[in-house]
N, C-alpha and C positions, 0 to 999 in steps of 0.2 A: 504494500500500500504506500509507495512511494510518489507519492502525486506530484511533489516538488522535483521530485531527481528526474521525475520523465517530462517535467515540462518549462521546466527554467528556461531552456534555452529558447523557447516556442512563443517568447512572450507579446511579439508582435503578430502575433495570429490569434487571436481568441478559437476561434473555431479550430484548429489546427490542436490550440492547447486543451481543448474540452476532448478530444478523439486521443488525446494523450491520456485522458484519466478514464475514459469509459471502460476500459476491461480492468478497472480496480474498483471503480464505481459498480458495476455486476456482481462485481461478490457482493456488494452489501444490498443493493437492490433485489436483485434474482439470481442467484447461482446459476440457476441452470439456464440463463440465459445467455451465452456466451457470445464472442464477438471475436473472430480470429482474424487474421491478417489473410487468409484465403478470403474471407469472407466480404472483407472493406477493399481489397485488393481493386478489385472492378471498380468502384467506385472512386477511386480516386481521380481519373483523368474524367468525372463527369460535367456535365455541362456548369451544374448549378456550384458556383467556385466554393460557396461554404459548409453544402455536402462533400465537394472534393477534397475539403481542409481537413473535415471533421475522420473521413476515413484515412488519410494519409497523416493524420494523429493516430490513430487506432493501431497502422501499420508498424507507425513509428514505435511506439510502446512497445509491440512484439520484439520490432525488432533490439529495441534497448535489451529488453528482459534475457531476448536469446542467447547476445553473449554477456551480459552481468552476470547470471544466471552459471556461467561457467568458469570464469574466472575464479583463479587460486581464492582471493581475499573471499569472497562468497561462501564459500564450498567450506575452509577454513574456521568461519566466525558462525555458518550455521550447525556444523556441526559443533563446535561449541558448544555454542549454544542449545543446542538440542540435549546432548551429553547432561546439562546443567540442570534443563529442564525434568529432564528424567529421573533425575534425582533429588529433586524438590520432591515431584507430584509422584514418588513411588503409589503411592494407595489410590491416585484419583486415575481412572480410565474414562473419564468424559472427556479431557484435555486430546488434543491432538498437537503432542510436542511437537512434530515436524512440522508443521504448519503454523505452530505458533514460533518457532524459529526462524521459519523462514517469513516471516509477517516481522518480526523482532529486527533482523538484519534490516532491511527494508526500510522503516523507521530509521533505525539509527544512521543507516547512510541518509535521510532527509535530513534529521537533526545535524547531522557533518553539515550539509551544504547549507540547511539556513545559518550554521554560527559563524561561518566562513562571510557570508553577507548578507546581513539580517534587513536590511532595504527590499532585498529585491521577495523575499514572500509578501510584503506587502504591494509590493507592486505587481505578483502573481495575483495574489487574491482580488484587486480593484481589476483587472485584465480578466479574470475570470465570472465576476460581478457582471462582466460589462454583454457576458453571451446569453444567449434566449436559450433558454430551459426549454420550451418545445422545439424548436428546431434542431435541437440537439436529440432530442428523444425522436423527434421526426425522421434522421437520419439515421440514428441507431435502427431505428425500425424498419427501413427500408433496406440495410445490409442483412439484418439478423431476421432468420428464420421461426424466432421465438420473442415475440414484437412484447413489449413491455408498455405501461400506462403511466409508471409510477416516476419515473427516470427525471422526467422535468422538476416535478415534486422533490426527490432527493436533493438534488443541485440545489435547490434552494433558487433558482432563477428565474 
């Protein structure tokens, strides 16, 4: 749930920066909602330029995640972290240490980049303020095969 680390750099796009966040946005919204990069792929050279942002954000995301995702420092600090977790919550089996490791890492690489320049999350969040919550949910729904109601609602936009 890295929403700063996938979209700092996006910040003169708003639409570009919201297709940055929607497949972290989905876990919280609808899990099984998904939105992969096959799937916004088409859509990016479309006609309408701020469906074409919003999926070549989408794309974007995967493709961060793909190689973050495998890098030493990653692989390193969630297994850590897992190891740690495991040994806290011995008696609890509701937890899913892997996942909450890998959720954990994630985090903490945002908190790195917001202390490194704590200007610029506010200048994320006023750039993210500034896009339409249905248009965005509009565009999700027209890649994803599993169209969602609630997505504008979440965003708060």
């Amino acid at each position: 749930m890295n929403y700063f680390a996938h979209g700092r750099g996006f910040l003169e796009d708003p639409c570009f920066l919201a297709g940055t966040a929607i497949p972290d946005w989905m876990n919280v919204v609808d899990r099984k909602a998904r939105l992969r990069s096959k799937q916004a792929a088409p859509f990016v050279d479309d006609e309408d330029p701020q469906l074409a942002a919003v999926a070549a954000g989408v794309v974007q995301h995967h493709h961060d995640d793909d190689w973050f995702h495998r890098t030493r420092a990653f692989v390193e600090l969630n297994l850590q972290l897992l190891t740690e977790i495991r040994q806290l919550l011995l008696e609890d089996t509701t937890m899913r240490p892997r996942f909450l490791a890998h959720i954990l890492v994630e985090l903490l690489l945002d908190a790195a980049l917001i202390e490194e320049d704590p200007p610029l999350l506010d200048q994320y969040y006023e750039v993210m303020d500034s896009v339409d919550g249905q248009l965005v949910q509009d565009a999700f729904n027209r890649m994803s095969s599993r169209p969602v109601s609630e997505l504008g609602k979440f965003i708060g936009l």
